[in-house]
C-alpha positions in Angstrom: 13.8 -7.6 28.8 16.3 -8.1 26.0 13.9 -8.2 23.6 11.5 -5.8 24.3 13.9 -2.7 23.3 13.5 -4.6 20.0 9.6 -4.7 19.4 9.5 -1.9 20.5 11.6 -0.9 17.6 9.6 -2.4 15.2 6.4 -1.5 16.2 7.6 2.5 15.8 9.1 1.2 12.7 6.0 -0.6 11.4 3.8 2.6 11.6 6.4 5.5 10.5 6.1 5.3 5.8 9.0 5.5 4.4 7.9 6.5 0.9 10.8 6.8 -1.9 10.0 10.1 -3.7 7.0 9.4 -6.3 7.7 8.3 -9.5 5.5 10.8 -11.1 8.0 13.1 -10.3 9.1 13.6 -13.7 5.7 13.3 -15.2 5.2 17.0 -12.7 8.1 18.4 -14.5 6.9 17.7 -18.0 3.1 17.9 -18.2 1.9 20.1 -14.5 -1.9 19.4 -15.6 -1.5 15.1 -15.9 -0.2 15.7 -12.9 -2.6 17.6 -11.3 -5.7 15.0 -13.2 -3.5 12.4 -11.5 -3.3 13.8 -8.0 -6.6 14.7 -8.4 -8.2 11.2 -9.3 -6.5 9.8 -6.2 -7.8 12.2 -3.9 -11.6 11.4 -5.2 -10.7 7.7 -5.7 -9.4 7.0 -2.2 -11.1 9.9 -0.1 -12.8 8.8 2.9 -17.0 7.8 1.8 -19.1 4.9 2.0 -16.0 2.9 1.6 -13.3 4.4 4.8 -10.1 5.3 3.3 -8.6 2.0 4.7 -10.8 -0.2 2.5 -10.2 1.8 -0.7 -6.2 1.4 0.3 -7.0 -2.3 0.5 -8.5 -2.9 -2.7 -6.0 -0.6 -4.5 -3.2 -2.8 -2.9 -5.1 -6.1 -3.7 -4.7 -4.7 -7.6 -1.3 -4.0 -7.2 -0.5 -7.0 -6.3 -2.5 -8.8 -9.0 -0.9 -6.5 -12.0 2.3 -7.4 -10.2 3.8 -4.2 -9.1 5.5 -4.1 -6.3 6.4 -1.2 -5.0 3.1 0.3 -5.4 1.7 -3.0 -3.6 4.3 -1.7 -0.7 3.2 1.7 -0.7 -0.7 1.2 -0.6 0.4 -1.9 2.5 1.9 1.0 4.6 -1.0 3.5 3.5 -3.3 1.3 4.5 -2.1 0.4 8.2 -1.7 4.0 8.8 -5.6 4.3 7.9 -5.9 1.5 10.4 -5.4 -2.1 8.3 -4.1 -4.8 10.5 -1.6 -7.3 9.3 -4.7 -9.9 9.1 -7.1 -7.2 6.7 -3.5 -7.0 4.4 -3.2 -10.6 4.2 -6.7 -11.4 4.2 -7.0 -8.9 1.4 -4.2 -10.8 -0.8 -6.4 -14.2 -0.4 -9.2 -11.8 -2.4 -6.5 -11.1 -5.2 -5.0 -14.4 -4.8 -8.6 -15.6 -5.8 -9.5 -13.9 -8.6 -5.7 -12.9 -10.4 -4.0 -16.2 -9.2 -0.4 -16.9 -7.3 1.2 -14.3 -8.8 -0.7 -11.9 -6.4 0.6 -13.7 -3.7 4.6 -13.5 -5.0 4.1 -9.4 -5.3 3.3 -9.1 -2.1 5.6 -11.7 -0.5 8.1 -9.0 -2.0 6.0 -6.0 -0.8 5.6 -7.4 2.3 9.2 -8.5 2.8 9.9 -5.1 5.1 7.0 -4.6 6.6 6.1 -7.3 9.0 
């Protein structure tokens, strides 16, 4: 029973985002309507269609990881699971990106991944 106070913990961990505050912040405060073309892209890009949300979170992570940024990588991983992705469509994702944009795919998202499973 020791243990199970503990997974429990990080299960309720595991689904709560912890999101740092966005880094287009700034870009707000100096130029309202990038912004809003911005916000506004994402919401058509990764809106629920053809594709469910949860796909679209997937293949914007898988790029992520390819152009090797990490904590966007992070943030589309923890988007994603709250849409419903399981720790084997994440990883089985990254062997897409590992594919086509090579190993360094793989060491973004060791990093990305490093808190969340």
């Amino acid at each position: 029973m020791k243990g199970a106070p503990l997974t429990r913990l990080k299960s309720i961990l595991k689904e709560v985002v912890i999101m740092a505050e966005s880094p287009l912040k700034i870009i707000e405060k100096l130029d309202l309507e990038l912004f809003k073309n911005v916000e506004s892209t994402q919401t058509l890009a990764l809106a629920d269609g053809v594709l469910p949300r949860k796909i679209k979170l997937l293949m914007a992570m898988a790029l992520d990881a390819a152009h090797g940024t990490v904590e966007g990588t992070r943030s589309l991983t923890q988007q994603a699971m709250k849409a419903g992705a399981t720790k084997e469509e994440v990883t089985e994702t990254l062997r897409v990106a590992q594919y086509i944009s090579g190993a360094g795919s793989v060491y973004t998202a060791a990093h990305a991944f490093k808190d969340l499973f």
